[in-house]
TORDO-158181 format. One record per residue (C-alpha): residue in one letter; x, y, z; residue number from 1. Coordinates in nm, 3 decimals. Example, Ala and Ser with C-alpha at 12.3 -4.5 7.8 and 13.67 -1.06 7.14 Angstrom:
% TORDO-158181
   type         X         Y         Z   seq
      a     1.230    -0.450     0.780     1
      s     1.367    -0.106     0.714     2
END
This chain:
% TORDO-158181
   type         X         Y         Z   seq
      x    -3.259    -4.694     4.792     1
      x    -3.283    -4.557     5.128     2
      x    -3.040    -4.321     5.329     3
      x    -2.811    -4.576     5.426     4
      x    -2.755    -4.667     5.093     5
      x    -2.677    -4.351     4.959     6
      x    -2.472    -4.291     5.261     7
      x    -2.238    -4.591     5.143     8
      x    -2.231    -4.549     4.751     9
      x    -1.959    -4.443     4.627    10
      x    -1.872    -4.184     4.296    11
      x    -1.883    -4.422     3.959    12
      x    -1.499    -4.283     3.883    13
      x    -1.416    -4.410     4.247    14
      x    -1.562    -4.776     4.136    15
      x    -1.385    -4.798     3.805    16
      x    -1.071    -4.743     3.956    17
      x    -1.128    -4.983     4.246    18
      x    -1.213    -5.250     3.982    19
      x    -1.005    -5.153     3.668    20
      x    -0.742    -4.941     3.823    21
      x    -0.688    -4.557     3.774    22
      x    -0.547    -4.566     3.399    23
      x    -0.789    -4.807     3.282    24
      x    -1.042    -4.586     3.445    25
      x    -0.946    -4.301     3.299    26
      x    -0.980    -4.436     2.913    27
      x    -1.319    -4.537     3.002    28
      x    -1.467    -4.245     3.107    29
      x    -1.517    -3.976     2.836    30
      x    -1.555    -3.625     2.867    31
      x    -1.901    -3.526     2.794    32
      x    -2.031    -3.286     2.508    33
      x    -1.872    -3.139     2.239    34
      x    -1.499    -3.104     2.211    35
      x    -1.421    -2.755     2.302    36
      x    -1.328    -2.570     1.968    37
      x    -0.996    -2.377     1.880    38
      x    -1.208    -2.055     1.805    39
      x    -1.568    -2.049     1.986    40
      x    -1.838    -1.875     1.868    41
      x    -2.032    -1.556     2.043    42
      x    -2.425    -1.561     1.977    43
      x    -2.598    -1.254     1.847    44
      x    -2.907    -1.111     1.825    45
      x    -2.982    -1.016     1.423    46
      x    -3.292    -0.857     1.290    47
      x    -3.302    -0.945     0.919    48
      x    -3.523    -0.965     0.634    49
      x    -3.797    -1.265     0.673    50
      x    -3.740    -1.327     0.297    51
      x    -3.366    -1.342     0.362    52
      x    -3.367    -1.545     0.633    53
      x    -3.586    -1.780     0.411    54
      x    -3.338    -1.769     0.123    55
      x    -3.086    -1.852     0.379    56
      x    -3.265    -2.196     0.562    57
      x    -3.333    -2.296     0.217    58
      x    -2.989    -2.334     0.099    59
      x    -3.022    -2.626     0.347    60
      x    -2.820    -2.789     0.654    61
      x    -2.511    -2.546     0.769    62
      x    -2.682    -2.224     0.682    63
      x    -2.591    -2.061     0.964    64
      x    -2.237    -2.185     0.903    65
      x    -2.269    -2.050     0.528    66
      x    -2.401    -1.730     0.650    67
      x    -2.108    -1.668     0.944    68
      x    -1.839    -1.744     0.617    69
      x    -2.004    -1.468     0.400    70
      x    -2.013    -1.233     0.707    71
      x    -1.652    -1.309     0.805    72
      x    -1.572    -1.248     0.422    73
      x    -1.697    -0.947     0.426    74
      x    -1.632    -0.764     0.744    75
      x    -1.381    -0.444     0.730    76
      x    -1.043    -0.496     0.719    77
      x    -1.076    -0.930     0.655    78
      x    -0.776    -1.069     0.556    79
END
């Protein structure tokens, strides 16, 4: 493509809805990523035992999930 090309494309929403109107449109593009969670997480910088950390990846897939339960579970003043 060259600049007069570009200079007439238009947005890809802007085509859908010129083709498929605006609802249609709508319900065909997705958001992208993740959906945004009801309680986000904050990341943290941990210095830990190597051998714990071991034990920890071996228990498999979701350890850090695991581990963020037990910590939660244990923190002062958890419900």
């Amino acid at each position: 493509w060259g600049p007069e090309e570009f200079a007439k494309a238009s947005p890809f929403p802007e085509v859908l809805a010129e083709r498929f109107g605006d609802k249609t449109a709508q319900e065909m593009i997705r958001p992208r990523g993740r959906p945004k969670a009801a309680q986000t997480k904050v990341p943290v910088s941990l210095r830990i035992d190597a051998d714990t950390l071991q034990a920890w990846k071996a228990t498999g897939k979701g350890w850090q999930t695991r581990m963020a339960r037990v910590l939660c579970e244990q923190a002062p003043g958890h419900r």
